[in-house]
C-alpha positions as CSV (number, residue, x, y, z in Angstrom):
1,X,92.6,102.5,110.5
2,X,93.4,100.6,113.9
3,X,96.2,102.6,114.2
4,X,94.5,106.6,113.6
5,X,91.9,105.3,116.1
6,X,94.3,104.3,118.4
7,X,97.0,107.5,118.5
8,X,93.4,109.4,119.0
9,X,93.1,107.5,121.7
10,X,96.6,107.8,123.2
11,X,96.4,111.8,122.9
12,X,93.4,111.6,124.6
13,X,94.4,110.0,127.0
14,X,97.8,111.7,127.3
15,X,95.5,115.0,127.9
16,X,93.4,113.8,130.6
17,X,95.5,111.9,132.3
18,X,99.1,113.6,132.4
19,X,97.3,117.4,131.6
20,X,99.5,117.4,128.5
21,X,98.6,120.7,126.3
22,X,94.9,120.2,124.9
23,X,95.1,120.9,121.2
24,X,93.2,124.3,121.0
25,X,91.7,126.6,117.9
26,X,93.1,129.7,117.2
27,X,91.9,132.8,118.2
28,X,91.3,133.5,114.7
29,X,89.0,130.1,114.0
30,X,86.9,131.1,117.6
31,X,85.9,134.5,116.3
32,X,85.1,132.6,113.0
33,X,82.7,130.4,114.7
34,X,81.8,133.1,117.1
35,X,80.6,135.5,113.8
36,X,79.4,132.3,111.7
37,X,76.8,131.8,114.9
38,X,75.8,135.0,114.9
39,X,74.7,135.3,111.6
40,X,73.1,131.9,110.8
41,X,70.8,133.0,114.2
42,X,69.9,136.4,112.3
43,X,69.4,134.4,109.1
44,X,67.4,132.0,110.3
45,X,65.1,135.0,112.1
46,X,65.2,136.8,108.7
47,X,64.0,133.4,107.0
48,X,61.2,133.1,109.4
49,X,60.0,136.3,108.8
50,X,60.2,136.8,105.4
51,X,58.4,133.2,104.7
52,X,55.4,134.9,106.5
53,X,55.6,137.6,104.7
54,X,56.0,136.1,101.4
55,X,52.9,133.8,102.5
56,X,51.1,137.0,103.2
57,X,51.5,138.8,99.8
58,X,49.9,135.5,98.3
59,X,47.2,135.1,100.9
60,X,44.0,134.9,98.7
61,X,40.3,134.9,99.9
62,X,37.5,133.2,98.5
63,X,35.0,135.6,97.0
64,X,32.1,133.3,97.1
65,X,32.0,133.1,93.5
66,X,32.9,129.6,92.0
67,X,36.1,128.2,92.8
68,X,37.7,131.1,92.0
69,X,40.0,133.4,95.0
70,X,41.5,136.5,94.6
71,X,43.9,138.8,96.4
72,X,41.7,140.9,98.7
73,X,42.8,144.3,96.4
74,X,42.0,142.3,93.9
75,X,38.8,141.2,94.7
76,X,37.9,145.2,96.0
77,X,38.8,145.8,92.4
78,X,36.1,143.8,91.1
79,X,33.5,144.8,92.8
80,X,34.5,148.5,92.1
81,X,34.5,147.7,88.5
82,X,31.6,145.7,88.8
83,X,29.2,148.4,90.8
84,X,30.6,151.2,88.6
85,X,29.5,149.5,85.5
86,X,26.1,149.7,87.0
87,X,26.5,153.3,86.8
88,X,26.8,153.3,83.1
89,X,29.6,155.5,81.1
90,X,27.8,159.1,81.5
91,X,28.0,158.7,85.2
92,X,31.1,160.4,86.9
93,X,30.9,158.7,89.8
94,X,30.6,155.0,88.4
95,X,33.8,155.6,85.4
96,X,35.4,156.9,88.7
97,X,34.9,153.9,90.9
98,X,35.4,151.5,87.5
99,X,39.2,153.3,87.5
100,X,40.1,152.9,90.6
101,X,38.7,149.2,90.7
102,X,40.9,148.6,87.3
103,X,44.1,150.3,89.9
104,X,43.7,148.0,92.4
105,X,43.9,145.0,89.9
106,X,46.9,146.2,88.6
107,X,48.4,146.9,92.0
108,X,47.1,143.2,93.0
109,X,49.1,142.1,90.2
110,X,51.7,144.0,91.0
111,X,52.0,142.5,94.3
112,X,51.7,139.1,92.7
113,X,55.0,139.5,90.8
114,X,56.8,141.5,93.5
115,X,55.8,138.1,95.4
116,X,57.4,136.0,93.2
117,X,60.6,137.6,92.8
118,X,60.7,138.4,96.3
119,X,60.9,134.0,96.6
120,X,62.9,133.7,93.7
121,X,65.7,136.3,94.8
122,X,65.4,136.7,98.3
123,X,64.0,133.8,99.8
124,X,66.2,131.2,97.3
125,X,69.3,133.3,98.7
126,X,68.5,133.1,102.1
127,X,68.2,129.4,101.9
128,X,71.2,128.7,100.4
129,X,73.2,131.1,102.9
130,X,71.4,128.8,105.9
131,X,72.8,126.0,104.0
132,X,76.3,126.8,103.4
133,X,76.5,127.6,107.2
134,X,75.2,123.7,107.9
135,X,77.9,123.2,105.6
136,X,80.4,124.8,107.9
137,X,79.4,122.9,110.9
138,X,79.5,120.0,108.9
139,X,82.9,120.6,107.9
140,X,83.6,122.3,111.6
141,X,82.2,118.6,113.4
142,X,84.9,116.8,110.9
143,X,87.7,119.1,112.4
144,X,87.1,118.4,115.9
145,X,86.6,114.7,115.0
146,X,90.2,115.2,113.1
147,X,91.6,117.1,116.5
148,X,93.1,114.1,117.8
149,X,95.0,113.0,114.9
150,X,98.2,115.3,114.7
151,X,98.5,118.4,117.0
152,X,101.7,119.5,115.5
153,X,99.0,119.8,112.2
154,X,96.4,121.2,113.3
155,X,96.8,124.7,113.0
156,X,98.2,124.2,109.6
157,X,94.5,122.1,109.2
158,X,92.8,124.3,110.6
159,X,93.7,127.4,107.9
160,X,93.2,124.6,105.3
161,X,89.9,124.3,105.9
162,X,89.0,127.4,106.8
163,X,90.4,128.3,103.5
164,X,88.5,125.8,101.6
165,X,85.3,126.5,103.4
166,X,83.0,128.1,100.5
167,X,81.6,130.8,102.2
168,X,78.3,132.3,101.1
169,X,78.7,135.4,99.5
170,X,76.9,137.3,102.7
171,X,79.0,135.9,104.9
172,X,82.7,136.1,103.5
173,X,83.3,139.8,102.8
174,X,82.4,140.5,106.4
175,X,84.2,137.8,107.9
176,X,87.3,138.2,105.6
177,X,87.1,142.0,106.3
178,X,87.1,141.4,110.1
179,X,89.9,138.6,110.6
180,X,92.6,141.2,108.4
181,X,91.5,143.9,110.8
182,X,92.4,141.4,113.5
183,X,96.0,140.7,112.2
């Protein structure tokens, strides 16, 4: 260990002090990173956004009535159904206002399960492709920390991690597609 720490410390110093050749990234790794940042800014935009929406679609209002909240269509529902049966079943007017009431319950919960699968497949995704980019500047901290070590290796380590670097799925079709177009 005394020994990695101190050839680290002798190419460093050999680089400041007699301007030997800095060990750089490739082209290839900066327009990684460059794309990488890109998209975990978007992501985390998209995140922010759709966690208010999601919020939204489960935003429920207290109707005054016991404990009991409701989705505002919900609750308009109700109180359709609820004045139309005052109407009685010979009334047009009240079986009209007791269907649309029993619509807007169904479209409430509707919205309900569109909610939840919009957190379950969406927002869960999302998440975990904001996470696997942490990963990557995890992994990208470790290779600069790792710069210092061998510069005849780093390229070679630098395609070795790149390569074991599990991309999320959003990510690596894009980025895959755009480094061969490079080459």
């Amino acid at each position: 260990m005394p020994s990695k720490q101190f050839g680290k410390l002798r190419q460093w110093a050999g680089e400041k002090i007699t301007l030997e050749k800095k060990t750089l990234a490739t082209d290839e790794f900066k327009d990684l990173e460059q794309e990488i940042e890109r998209r975990r800014i978007g992501m985390e935009q998209i995140y922010e956004s759709s966690r208010s929406y999601y919020t939204y679609l489960l935003k429920k209002k207290d109707t005054g009535e016991g404990d009991q909240k409701f989705l505002p269509m919900e609750s308009l529902g109700r109180v359709m159904v609820s004045h139309g049966e005052e109407f009685g079943d010979d009334s047009a007017y009240g079986t009209s206002l007791c269907t649309l009431g029993k619509a807007h319950i169904n479209v409430a919960a509707q919205q309900e399960k569109f909610a939840e699968n919009f957190h379950s497949l969406f927002l869960t995704r999302v998440e975990a492709s904001i996470a696997e980019v942490a990963q990557f500047y995890v992994l990208r901290k470790k290779l600069k920390s790792r710069r210092y070590v061998s510069p005849s290796s780093t390229g070679q380590r630098l395609t070795s991690i790149i390569d074991s670097l599990s991309m999320p799925p959003c990510l690596s079709h894009n980025v895959n597609s755009s480094v061969r177009r490079r080459k």
